[in-house]
C-alpha positions as CSV (number, residue, x, y, z in Angstrom):
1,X,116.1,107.6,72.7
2,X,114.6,108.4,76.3
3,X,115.9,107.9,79.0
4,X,114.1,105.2,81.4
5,X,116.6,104.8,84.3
6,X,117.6,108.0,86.1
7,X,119.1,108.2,89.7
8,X,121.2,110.3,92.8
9,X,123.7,108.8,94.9
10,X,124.6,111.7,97.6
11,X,127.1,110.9,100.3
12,X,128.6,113.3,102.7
13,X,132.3,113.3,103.9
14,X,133.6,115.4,107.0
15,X,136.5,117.8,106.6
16,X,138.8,114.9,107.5
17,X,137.9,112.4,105.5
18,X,135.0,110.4,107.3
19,X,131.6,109.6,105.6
20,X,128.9,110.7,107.0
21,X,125.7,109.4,107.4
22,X,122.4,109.5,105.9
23,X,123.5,108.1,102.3
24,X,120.8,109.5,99.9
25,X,119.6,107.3,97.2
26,X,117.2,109.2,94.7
27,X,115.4,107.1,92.0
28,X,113.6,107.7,88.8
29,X,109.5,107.6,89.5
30,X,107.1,109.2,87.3
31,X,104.2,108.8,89.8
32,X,107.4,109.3,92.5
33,X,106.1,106.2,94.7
34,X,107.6,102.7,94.4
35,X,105.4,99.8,93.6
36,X,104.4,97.2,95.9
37,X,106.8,94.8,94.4
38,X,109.8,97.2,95.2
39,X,108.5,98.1,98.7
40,X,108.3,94.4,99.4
41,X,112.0,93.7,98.5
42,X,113.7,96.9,99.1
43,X,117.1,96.9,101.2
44,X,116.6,99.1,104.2
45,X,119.0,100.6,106.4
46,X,118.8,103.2,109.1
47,X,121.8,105.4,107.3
48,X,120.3,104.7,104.1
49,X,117.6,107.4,102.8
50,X,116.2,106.0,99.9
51,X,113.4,108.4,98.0
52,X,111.4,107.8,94.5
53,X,111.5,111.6,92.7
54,X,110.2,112.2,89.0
55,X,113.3,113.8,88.4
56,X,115.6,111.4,89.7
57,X,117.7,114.2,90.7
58,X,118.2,115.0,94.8
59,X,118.0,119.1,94.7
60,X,118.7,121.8,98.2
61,X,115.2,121.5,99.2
62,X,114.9,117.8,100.1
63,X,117.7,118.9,102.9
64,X,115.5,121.3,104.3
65,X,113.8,120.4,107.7
């Protein structure tokens, strides 16, 4: 069986105990863009990083700047 729904959820927490902000959401795209349906309706928030990845999977080099 394949697997159709893949996804990330990254958070970062300071040394003492505080969560940090962005939150990284990674979803599941094969052509790694959302459609205009889930554009349209997405929740968006500035601490929120939401990103469409064939993968699904948030790797070091999305971090890099």
């Amino acid at each position: 069986m394949a697997i159709t729904h893949s996804y990330t959820i990254q958070s970062a927490i300071s040394g003492d105990d505080r969560f940090l902000s962005p939150l990284f959401i990674i979803l599941k795209e094969l052509t790694k863009t959302f459609g205009p349906r889930v554009e349209e309706t997405m929740f968006r928030q500035n601490n929120i990083y939401v990103l469409a990845l064939k993968s699904g999977k948030l790797i070091s080099h999305h971090f890099e700047i």
